[in-house]
C-alpha positions as a Markdown table, in Angstrom:
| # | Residue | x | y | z |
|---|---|---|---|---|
| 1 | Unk | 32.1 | -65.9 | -26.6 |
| 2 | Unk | 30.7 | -66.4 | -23.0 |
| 3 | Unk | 28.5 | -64.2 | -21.7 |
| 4 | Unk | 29.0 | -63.7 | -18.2 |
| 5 | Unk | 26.0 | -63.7 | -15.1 |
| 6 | Unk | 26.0 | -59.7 | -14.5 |
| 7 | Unk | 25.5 | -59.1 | -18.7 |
| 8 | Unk | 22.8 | -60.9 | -19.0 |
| 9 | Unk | 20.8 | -59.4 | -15.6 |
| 10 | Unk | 22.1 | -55.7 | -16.3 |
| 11 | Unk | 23.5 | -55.7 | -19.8 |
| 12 | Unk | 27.5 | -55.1 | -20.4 |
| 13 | Unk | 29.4 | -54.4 | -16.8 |
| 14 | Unk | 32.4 | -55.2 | -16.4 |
| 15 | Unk | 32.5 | -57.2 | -12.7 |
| 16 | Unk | 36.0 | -56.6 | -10.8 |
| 17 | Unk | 37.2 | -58.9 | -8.4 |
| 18 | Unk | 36.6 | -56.6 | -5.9 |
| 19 | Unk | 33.1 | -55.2 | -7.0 |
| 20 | Unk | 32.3 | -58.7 | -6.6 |
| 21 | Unk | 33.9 | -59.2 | -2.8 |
| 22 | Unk | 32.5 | -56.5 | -1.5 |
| 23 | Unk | 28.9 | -57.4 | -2.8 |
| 24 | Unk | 29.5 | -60.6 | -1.0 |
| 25 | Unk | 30.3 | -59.0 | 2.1 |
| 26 | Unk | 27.4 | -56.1 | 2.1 |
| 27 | Unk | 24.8 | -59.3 | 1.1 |
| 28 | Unk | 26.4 | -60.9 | 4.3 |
| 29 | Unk | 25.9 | -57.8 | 6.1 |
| 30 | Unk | 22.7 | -57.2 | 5.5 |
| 31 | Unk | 21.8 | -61.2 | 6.6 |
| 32 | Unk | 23.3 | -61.2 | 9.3 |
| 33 | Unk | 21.4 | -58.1 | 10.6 |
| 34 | Unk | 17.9 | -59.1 | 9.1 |
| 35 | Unk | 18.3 | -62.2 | 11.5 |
| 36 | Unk | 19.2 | -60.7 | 14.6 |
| 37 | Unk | 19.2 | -57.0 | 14.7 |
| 38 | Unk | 15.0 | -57.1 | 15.4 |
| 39 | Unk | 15.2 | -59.5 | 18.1 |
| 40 | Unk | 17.8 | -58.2 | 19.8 |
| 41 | Unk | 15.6 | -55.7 | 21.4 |
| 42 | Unk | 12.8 | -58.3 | 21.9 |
| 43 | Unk | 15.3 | -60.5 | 23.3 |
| 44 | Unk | 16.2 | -57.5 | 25.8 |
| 45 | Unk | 12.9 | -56.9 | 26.3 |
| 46 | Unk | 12.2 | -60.5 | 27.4 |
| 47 | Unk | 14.6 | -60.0 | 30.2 |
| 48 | Unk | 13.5 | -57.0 | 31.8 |
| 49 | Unk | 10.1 | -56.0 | 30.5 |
| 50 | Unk | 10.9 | -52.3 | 30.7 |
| 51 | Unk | 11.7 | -50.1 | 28.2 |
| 52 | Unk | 13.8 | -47.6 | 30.3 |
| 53 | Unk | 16.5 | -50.4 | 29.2 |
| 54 | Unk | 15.9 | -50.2 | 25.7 |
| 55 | Unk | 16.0 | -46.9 | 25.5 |
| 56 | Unk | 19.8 | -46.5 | 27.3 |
| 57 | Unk | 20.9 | -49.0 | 25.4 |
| 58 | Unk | 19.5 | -47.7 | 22.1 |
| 59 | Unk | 20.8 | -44.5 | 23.3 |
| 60 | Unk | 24.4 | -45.5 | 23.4 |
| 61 | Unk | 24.2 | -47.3 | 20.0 |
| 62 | Unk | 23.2 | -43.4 | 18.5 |
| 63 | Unk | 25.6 | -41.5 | 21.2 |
| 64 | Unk | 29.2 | -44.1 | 19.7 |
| 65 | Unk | 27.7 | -44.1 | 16.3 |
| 66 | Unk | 28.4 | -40.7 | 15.2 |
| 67 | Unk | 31.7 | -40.8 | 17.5 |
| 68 | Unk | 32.7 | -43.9 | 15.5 |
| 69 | Unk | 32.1 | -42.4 | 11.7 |
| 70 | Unk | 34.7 | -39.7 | 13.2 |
| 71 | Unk | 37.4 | -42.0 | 14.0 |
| 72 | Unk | 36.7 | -44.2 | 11.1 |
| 73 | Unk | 36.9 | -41.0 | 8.7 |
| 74 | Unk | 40.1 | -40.2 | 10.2 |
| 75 | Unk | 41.5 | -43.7 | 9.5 |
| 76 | Unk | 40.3 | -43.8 | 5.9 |
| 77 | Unk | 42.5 | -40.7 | 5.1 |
| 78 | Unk | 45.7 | -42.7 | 7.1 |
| 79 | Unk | 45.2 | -46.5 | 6.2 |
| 80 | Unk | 43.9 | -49.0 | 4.2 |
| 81 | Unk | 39.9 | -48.5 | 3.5 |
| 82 | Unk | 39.5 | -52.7 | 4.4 |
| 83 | Unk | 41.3 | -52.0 | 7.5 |
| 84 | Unk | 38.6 | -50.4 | 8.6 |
| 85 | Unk | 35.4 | -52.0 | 7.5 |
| 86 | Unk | 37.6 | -55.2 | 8.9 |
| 87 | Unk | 37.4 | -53.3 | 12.3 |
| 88 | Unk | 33.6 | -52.3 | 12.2 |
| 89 | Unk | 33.2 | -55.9 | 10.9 |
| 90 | Unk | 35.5 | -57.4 | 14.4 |
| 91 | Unk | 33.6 | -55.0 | 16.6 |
| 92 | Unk | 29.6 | -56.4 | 15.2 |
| 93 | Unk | 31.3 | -60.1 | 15.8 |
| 94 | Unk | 32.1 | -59.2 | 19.2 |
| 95 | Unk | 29.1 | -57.6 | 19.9 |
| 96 | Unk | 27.3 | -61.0 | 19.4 |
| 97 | Unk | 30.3 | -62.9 | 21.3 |
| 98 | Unk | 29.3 | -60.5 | 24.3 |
| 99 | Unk | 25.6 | -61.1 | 23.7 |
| 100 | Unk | 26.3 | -64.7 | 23.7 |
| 101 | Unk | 28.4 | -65.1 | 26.8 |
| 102 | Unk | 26.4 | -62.5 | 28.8 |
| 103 | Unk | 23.3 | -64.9 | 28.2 |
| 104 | Unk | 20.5 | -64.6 | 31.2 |
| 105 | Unk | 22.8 | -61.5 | 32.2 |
| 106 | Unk | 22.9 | -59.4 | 29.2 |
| 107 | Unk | 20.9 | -56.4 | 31.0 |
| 108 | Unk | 23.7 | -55.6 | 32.9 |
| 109 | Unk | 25.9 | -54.9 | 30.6 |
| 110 | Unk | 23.6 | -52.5 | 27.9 |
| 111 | Unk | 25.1 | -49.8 | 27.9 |
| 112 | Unk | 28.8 | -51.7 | 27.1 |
| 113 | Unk | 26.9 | -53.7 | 24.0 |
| 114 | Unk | 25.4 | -50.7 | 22.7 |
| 115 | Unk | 28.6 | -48.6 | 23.0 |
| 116 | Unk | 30.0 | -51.4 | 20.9 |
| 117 | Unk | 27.5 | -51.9 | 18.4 |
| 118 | Unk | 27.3 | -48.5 | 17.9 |
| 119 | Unk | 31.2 | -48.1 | 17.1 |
| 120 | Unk | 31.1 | -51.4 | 15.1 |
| 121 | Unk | 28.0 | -50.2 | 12.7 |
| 122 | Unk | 29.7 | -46.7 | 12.8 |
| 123 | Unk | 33.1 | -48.0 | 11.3 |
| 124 | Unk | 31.4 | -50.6 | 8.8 |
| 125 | Unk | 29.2 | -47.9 | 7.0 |
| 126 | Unk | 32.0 | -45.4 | 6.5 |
| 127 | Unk | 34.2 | -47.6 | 5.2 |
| 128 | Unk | 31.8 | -49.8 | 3.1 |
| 129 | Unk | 30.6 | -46.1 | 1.6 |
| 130 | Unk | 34.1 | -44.7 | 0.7 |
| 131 | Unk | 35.0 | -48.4 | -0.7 |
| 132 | Unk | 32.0 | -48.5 | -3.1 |
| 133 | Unk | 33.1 | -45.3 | -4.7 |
| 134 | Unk | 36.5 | -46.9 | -5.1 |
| 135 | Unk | 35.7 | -50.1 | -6.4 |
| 136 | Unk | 32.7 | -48.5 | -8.7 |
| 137 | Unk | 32.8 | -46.4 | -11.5 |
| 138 | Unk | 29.8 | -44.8 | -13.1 |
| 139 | Unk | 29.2 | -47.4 | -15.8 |
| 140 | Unk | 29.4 | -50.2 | -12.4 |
| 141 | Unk | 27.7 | -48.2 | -9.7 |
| 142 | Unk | 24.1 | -48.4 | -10.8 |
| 143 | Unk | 24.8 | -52.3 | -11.0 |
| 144 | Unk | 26.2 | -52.4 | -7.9 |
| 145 | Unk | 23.7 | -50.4 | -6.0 |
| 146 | Unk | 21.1 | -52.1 | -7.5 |
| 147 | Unk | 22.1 | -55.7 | -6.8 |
| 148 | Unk | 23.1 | -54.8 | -3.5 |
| 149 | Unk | 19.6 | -53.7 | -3.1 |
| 150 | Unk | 18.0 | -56.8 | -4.1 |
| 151 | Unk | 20.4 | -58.4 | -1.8 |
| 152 | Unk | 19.2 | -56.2 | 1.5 |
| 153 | Unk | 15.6 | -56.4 | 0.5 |
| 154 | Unk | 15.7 | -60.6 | -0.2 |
| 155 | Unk | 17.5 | -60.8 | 3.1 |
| 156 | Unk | 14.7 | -58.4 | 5.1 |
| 157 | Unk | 11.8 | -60.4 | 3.4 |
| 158 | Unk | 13.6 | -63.7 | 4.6 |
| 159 | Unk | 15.5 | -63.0 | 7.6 |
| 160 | Unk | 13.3 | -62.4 | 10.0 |
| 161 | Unk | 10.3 | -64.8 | 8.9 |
| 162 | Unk | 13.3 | -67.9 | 9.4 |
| 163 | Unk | 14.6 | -65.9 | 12.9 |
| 164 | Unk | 10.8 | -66.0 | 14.3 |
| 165 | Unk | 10.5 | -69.5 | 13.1 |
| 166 | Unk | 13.2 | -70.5 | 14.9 |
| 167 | Unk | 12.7 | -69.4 | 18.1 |
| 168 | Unk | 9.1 | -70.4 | 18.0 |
| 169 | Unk | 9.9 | -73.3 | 17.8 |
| 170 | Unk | 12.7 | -74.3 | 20.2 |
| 171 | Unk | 11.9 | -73.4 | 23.9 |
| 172 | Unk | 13.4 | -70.8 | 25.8 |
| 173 | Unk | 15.9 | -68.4 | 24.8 |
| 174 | Unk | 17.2 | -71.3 | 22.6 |
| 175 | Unk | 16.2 | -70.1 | 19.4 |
| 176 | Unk | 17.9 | -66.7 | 20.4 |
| 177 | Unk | 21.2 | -68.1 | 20.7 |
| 178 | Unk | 21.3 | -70.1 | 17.8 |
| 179 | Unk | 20.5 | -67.2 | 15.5 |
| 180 | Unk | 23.0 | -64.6 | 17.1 |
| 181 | Unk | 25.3 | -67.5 | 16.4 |
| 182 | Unk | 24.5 | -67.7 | 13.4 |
| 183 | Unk | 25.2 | -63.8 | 12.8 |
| 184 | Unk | 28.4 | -64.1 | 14.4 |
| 185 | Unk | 29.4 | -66.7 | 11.7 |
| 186 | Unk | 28.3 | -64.6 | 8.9 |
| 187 | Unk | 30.2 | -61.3 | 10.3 |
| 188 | Unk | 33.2 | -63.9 | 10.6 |
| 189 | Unk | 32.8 | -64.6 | 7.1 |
| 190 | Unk | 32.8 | -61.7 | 6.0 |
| 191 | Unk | 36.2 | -60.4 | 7.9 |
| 192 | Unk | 37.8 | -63.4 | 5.9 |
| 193 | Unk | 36.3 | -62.3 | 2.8 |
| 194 | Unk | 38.0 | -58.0 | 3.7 |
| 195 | Unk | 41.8 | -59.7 | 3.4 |
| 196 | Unk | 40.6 | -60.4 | -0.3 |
| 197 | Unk | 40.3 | -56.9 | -1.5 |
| 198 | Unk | 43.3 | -54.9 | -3.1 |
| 199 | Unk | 45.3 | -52.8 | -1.4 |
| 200 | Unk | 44.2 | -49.3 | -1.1 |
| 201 | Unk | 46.6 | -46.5 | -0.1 |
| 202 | Unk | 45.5 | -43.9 | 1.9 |
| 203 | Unk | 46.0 | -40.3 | 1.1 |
| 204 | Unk | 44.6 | -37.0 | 2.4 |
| 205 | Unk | 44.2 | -35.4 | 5.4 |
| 206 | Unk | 40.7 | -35.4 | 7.6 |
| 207 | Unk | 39.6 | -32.3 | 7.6 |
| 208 | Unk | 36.2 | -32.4 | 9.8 |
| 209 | Unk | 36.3 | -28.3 | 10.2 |
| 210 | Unk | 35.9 | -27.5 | 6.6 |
| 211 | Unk | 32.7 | -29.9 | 6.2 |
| 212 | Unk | 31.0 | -28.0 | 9.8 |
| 213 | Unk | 32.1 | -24.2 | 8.6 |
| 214 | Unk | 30.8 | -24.7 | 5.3 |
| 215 | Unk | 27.1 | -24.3 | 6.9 |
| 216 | Unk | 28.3 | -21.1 | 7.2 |
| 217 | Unk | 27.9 | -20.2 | 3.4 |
| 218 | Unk | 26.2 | -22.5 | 2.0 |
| 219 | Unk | 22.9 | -22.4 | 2.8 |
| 220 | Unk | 21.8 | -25.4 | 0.8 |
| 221 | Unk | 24.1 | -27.7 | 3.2 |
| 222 | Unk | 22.9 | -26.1 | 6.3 |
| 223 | Unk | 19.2 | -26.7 | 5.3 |
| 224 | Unk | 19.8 | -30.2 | 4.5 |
| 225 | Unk | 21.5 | -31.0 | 7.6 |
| 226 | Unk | 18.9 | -29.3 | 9.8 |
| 227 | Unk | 16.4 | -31.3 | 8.0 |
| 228 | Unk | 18.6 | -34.8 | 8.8 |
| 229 | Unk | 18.3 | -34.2 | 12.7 |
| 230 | Unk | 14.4 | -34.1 | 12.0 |
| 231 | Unk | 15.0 | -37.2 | 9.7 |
| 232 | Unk | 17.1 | -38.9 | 12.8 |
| 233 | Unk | 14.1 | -37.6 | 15.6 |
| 234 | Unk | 11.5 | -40.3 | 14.3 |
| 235 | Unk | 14.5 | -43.0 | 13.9 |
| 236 | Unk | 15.5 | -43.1 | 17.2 |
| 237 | Unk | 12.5 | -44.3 | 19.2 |
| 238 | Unk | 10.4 | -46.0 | 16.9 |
| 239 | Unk | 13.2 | -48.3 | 16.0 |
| 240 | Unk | 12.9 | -50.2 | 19.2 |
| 241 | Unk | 9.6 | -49.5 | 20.4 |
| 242 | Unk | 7.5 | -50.8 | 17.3 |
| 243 | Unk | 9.9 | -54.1 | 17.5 |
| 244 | Unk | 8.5 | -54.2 | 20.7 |
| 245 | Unk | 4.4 | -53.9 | 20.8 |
| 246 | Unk | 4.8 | -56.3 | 17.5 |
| 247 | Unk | 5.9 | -58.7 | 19.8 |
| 248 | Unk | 3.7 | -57.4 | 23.3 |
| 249 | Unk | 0.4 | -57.8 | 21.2 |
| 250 | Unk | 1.3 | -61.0 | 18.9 |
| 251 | Unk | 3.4 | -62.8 | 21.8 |
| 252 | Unk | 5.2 | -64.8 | 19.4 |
| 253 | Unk | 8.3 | -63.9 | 17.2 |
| 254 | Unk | 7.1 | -65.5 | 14.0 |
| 255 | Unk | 4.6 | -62.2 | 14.0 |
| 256 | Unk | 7.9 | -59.8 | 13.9 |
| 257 | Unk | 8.8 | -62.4 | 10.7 |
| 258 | Unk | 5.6 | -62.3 | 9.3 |
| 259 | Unk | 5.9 | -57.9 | 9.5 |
| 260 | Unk | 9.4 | -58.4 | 8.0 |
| 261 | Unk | 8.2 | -60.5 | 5.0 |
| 262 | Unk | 4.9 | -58.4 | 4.1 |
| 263 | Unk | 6.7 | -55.0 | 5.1 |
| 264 | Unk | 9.9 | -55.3 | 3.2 |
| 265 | Unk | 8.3 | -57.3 | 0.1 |
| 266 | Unk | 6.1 | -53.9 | -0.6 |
| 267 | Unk | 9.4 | -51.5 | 0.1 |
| 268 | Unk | 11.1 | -53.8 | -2.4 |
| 269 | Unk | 8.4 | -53.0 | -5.4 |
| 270 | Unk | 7.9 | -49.6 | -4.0 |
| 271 | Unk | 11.2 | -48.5 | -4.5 |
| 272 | Unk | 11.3 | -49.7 | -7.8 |
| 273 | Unk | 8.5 | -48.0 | -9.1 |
| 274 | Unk | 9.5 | -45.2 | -7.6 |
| 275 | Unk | 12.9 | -45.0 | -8.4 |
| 276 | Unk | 11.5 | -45.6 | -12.3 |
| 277 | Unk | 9.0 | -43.6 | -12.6 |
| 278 | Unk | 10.0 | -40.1 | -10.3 |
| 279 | Unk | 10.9 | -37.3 | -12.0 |
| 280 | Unk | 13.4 | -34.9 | -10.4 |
| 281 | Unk | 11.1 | -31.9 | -10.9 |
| 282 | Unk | 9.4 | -33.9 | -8.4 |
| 283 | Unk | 11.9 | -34.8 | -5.6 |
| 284 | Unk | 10.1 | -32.1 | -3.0 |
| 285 | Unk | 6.6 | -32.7 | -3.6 |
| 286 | Unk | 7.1 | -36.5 | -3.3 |
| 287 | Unk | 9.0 | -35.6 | -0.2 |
| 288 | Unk | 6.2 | -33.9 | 1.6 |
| 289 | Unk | 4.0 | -36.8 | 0.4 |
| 290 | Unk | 5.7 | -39.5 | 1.9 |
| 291 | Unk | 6.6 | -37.3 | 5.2 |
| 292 | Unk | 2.5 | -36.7 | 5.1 |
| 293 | Unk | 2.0 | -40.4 | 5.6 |
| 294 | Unk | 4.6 | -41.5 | 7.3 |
| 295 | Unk | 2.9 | -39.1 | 10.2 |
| 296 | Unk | -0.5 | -39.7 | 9.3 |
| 297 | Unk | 0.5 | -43.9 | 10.0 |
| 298 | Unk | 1.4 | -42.9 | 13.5 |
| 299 | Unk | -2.6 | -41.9 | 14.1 |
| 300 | Unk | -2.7 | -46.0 | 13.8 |
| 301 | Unk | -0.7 | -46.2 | 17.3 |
| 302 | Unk | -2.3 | -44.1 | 19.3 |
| 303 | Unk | -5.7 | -45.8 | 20.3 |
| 304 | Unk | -6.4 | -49.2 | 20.3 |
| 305 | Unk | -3.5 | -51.2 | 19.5 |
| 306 | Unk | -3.8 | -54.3 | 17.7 |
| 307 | Unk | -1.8 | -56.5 | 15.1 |
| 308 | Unk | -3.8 | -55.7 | 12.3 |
| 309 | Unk | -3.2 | -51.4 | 13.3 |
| 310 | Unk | 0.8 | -52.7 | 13.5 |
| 311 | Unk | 0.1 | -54.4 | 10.3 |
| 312 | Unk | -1.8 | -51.7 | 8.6 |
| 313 | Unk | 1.2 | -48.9 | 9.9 |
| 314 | Unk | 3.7 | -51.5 | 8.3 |
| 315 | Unk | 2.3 | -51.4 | 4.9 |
| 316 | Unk | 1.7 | -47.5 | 5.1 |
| 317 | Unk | 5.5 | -46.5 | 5.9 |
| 318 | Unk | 6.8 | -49.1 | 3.5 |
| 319 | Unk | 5.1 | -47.3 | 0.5 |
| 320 | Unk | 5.9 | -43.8 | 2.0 |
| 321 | Unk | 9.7 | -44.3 | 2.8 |
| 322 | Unk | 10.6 | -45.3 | -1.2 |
| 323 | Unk | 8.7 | -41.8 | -1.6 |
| 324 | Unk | 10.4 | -39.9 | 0.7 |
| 325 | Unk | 14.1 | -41.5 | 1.1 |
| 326 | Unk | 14.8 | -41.4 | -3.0 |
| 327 | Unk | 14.2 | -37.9 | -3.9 |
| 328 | Unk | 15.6 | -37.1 | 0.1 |
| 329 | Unk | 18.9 | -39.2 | -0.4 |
| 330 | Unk | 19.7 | -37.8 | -4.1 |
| 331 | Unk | 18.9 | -34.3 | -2.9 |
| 332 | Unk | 21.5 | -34.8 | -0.2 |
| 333 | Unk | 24.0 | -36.4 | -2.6 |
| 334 | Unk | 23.4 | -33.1 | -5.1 |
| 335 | Unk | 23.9 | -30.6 | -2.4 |
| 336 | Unk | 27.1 | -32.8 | -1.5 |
| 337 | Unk | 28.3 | -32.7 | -4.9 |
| 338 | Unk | 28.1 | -29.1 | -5.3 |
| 339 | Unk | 29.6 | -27.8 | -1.9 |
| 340 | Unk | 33.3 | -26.8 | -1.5 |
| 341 | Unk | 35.9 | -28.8 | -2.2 |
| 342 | Unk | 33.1 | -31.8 | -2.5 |
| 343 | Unk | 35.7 | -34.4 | -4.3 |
| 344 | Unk | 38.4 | -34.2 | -1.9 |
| 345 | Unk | 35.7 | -33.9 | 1.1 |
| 346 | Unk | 33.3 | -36.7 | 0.5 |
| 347 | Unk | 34.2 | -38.6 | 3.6 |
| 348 | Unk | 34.2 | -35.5 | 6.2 |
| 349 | Unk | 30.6 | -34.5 | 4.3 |
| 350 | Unk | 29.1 | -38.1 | 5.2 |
| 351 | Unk | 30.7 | -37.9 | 8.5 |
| 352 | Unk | 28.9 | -34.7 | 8.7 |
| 353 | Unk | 25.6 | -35.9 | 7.7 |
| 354 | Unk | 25.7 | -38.6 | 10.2 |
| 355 | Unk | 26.5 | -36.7 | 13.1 |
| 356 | Unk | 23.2 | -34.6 | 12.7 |
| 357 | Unk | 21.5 | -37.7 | 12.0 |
| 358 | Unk | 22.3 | -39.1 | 15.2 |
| 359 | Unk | 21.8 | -35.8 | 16.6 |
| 360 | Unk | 18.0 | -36.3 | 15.9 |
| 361 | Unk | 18.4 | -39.7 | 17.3 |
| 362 | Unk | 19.6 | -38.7 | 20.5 |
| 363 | Unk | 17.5 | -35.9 | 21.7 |
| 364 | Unk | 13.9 | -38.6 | 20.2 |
| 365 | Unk | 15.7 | -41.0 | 22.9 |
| 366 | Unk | 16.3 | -38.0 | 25.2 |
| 367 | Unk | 12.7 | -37.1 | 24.9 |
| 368 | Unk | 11.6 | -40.5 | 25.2 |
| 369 | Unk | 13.2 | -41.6 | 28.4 |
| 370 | Unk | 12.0 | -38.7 | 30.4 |
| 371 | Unk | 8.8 | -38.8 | 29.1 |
| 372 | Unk | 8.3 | -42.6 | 30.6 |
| 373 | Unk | 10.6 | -41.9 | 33.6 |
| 374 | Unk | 8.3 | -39.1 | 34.3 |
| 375 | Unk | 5.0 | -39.7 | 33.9 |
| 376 | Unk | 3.1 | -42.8 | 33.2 |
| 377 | Unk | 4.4 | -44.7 | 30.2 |
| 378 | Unk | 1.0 | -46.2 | 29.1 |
| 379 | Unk | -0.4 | -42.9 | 27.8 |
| 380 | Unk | 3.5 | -41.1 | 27.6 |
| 381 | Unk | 4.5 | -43.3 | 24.8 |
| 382 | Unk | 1.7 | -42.5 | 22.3 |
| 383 | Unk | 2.2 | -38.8 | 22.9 |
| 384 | Unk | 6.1 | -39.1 | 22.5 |
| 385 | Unk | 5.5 | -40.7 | 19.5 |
| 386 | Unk | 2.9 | -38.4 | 18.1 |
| 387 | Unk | 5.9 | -35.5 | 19.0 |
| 388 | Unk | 8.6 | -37.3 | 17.4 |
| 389 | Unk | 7.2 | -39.3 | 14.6 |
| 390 | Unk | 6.4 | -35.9 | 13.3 |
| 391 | Unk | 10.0 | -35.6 | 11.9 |
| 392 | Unk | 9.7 | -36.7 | 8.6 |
| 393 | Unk | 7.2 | -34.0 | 8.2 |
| 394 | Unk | 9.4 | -31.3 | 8.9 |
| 395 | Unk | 11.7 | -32.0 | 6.3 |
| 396 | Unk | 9.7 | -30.5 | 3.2 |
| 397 | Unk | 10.0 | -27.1 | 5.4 |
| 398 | Unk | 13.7 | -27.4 | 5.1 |
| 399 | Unk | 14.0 | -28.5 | 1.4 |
| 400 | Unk | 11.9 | -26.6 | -0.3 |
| 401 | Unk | 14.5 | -23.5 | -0.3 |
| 402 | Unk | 16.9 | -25.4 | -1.4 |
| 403 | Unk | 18.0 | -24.5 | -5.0 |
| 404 | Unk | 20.3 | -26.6 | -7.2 |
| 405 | Unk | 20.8 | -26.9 | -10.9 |
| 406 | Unk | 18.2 | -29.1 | -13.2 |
| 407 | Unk | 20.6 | -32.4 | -13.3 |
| 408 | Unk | 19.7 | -36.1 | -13.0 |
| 409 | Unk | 20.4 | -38.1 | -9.5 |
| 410 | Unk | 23.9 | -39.3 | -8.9 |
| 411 | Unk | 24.3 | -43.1 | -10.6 |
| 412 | Unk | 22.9 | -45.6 | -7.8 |
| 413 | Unk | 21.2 | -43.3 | -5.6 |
| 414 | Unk | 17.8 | -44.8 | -5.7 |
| 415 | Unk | 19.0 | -47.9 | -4.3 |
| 416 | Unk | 21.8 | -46.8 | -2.0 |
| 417 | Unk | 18.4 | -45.1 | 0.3 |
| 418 | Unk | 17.6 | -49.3 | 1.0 |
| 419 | Unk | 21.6 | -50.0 | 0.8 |
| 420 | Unk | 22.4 | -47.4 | 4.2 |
| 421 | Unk | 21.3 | -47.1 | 7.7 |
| 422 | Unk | 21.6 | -49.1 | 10.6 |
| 423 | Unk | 19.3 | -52.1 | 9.8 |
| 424 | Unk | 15.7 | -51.0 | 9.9 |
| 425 | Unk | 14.9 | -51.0 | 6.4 |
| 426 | Unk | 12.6 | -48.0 | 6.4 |
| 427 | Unk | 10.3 | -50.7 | 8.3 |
| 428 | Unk | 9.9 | -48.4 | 11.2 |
């Protein structure tokens, strides 16, 4: 008898036709945002030159976000699941449509694109997390997971080096419209690819009040979600502002490839030995080790910037984050698992996870543009990022009281930490 792809790489699993499209469409995903979701902000940034304009426009990606994961839980519980990723999907497409059009003129219109993007990558996440449940089952999820891992990791090591190349090598802003083209056909791709999947009937009701007022007895889910808007204050600004002095000090693109390659090739074998090799006796301790250097790789920022310091800070967090986000993303999954109602409340739970996420997000942003609006930004912008890279560090505080029974992770939560978020890889 034949012996199919997926048994040979991962032993039996059985491979739906849906477990299949929606790889296909998360792998497309995660392309499409490896090639442009850097250089939009450089491309910004070539424009105006200040970073007042990244930050609003960054700001309103993490203010629609959260906003977006409510609506989008509300129509999971009313409609079709596809429906929805099809909308976040639609909404990223035309977020590169408006990008494209805009052209020369895209700075007047930031806050618009990142209210989109926001709502688009809000949508997409929600439904692509409640979908994989669907479509998986236990003996399928750690497959899943794991491939779509591989997937995100091959396209962070590729996308960006090919991006850099290019632009560098086609004059002007040339090389920045062919590659958001090229994300806009891959997000169009995968909308064909969402009227594919079954049928799924909705059922339910969205009940958002139940997920916030169970902070008020279970102390585990408070603790955790206090500890995500710590997790969400580094997120916010250094997503756009490393991008950005990659690019200042190298002045070419290809360097913001070559940081891709190096940074996400080490996360890659990080997280597997990691994800092998940690023992869940361990999750807290390896927590406070990885939020230990992921704050001790800031002191590379603050004096003396130069590639090789970027460089050096790029290879630091990429070991830290497998040792941090594993233990930190099952723990969040087993304190999820064991709260009220947790079956029939797993969408308003991750709605309620990323609205403190963003939370963090918002006030680093917050902090961020008065800082630079304030005072001067040459010596602000170490000492914002001194306050708010801190975050990580905070989070052992938080989970080190939290108590759960001696269990294993959830199937596929080592590789859903690289699977989730909105693009950075951990590389930030």
């Amino acid at each position: 008898m034949r012996t199919n792809w997926a048994t040979k790489l991962f032993g039996p699993v059985e491979v739906t036709k849906d477990l299949k499209l929606l790889l296909l469409i998360g792998g497309l995903y995660a392309l499409s945002v490896a090639l442009s979701n850097t250089f939009v902000n450089v491309f910004l940034w070539k424009q105006s030159g200040e970073f007042i304009d990244l930050a609003l426009y960054n700001l309103m990606v993490v203010i629609f976000q959260p906003l977006s994961f409510w609506a989008a839980g509300m129509l999971t519980k009313r409609i079709d699941r596809a429906h929805v990723l099809r909308i976040g999907v639609v909404l990223m497409s035309l977020f590169y449509i408006a990008v494209l059009l805009a052209s020369h003129h895209v700075n007047d219109y930031l806050l618009v694109l990142g209210a989109l993007l926001g709502i688009g990558v809000g949508c997409y996440w929600l439904a692509f997390n409640v979908l994989t449940f669907e479509v998986t089952e236990p003996a399928t999820r750690d497959f899943f997971n794991g491939f779509l891992g591989l997937l995100t990791s091959f396209a962070g090591m590729t996308g960006p080096l090919l991006a850099g190349f290019i632009i560098t090598s086609m004059s002007g802003y040339s090389g920045y419209f062919i590659i958001f083209a090229t994300s806009l056909t891959l997000f169009l791709l995968a909308i064909l690819l969402t009227f594919s999947l079954s049928k799924r009937h909705a059922h339910g009701r969205f009940c958002i009040k139940a997920a916030l007022m169970e902070r008020q007895d279970n102390e585990n889910w408070r603790r955790i979600l206090t500890a995500h808007i710590f997790e969400g204050l580094r997120e916010g600004t250094f997503i756009f502002v490393i991008v950005v002095w990659i690019y200042v000090v190298a002045k070419n693109e290809l360097a913001l490839g070559m940081y891709g390659l190096v940074t996400s090739s080490i996360q890659l074998v990080c997280y597997y030995v990691v994800a092998r090799f940690l023992k869940p006796s361990l999750r807290k301790k390896s927590i406070l080790l990885g939020g230990i250097l992921l704050y001790g790789a800031v002191f590379l920022l603050v004096v003396n910037l130069s590639f090789t310091k970027l460089m050096t800070y790029g290879i630091v967090i990429s070991i830290a984050y497998p040792i941090l986000l594993i233990p930190y993303v099952s723990l969040t999954y087993d304190v999820i698992g064991t709260a009220t109602r947790a079956s029939e409340l797993r969408v308003e739970y991750i709605v309620v996870r990323e609205w403190f996420i963003n939370i963090g997000r918002i006030l680093s942003i917050v902090l961020f543009i008065a800082a630079i609006t304030l005072f001067d930004e040459v010596w602000a912008i170490p000492i914002v990022l001194l306050i708010v890279g801190s975050g990580h560090l905070w989070l052992y505080l938080f989970v080190r009281r939290i108590h759960l029974p001696e269990r294993e992770p959830p199937p596929g939560t080592a590789m859903r930490a690289v699977n989730q978020g909105d693009g950075n890889g951990g590389t930030v």
